[in-house]
C-alpha positions as CSV (number, residue, x, y, z in Angstrom):
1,X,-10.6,5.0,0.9
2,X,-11.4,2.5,-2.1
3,X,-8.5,0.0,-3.1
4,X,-6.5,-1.0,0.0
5,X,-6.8,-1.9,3.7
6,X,-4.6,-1.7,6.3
7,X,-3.5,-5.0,8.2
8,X,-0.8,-5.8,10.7
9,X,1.2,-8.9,11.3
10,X,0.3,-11.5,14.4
11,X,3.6,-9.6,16.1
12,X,1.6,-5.9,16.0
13,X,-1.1,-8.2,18.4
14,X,1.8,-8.8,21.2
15,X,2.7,-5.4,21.1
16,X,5.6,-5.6,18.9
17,X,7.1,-2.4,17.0
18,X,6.1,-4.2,13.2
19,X,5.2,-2.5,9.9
20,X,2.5,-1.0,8.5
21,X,0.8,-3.2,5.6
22,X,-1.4,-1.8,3.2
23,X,-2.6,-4.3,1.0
24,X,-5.4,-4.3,-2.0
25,X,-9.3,-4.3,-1.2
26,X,-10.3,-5.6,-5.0
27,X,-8.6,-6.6,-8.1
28,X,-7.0,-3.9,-9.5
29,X,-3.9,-2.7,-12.2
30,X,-0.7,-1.0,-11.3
31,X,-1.2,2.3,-13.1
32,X,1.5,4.3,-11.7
33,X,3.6,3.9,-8.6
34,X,4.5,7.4,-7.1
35,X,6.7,6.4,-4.0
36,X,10.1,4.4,-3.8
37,X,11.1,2.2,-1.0
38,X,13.2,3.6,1.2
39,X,10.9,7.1,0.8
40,X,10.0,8.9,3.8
41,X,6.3,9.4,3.4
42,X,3.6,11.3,5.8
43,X,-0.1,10.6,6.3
44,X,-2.3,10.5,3.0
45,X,1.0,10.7,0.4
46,X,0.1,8.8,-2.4
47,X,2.1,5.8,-2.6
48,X,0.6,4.0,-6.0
49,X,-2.8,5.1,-8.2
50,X,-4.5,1.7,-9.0
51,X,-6.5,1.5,-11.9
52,X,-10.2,-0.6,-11.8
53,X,-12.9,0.1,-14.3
54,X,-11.5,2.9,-15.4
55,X,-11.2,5.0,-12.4
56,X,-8.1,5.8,-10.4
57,X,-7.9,4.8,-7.1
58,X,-4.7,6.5,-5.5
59,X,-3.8,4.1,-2.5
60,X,-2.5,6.1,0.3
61,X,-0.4,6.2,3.2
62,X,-2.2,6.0,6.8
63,X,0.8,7.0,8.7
64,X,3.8,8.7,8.8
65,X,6.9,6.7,8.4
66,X,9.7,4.7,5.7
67,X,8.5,2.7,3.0
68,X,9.9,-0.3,3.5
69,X,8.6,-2.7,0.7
70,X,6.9,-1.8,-2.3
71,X,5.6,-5.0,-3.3
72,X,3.9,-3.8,-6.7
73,X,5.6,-2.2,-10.2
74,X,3.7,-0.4,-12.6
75,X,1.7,-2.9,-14.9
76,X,0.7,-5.4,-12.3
77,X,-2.1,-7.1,-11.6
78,X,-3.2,-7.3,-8.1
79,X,-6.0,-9.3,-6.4
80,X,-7.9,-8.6,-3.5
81,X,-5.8,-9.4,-0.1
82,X,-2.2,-8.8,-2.6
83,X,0.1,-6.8,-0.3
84,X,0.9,-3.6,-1.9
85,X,3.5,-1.8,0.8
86,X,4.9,-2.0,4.2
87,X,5.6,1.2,6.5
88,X,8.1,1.1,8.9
């Protein structure tokens, strides 16, 4: 999927039970965000549709659990590497 990648803290490496990061793949805007922290979301929900040269690119969730930080609101600007969610 275009617009985010997946990345886990240095804890998820020792085994530790850590969120979920998605975070941006390329500069992007906010167009909408669909999902509210706290959310119970499922594998491929939409959590926020970016917007980059005129497409949409809906960035989605790769596993099932709780939102737990949505680090973006609707009008931002986000850069490549810009963490966009957590999933608990």
């Amino acid at each position: 999927m275009i617009g985010y990648r997946r990345g886990t803290s240095a804890y998820a490496k020792r085994g530790a039970d850590v969120s979920e990061e998605i975070r941006a793949e390329m500069v992007a805007n906010v167009w909408k965000v669909v999902a509210k922290a706290g959310d119970q979301v499922s594998e491929g929900d939409t959590l926020v549709i970016l917007e980059s040269m005129k497409m949409e690119i809906p960035v989605i969730a790769e596993s099932d659990g709780i939102l737990g930080e949505l680090a973006v609101n609707e009008g931002d600007v986000v850069q490549e590497g810009d963490l966009i969610a957590t999933i608990e």
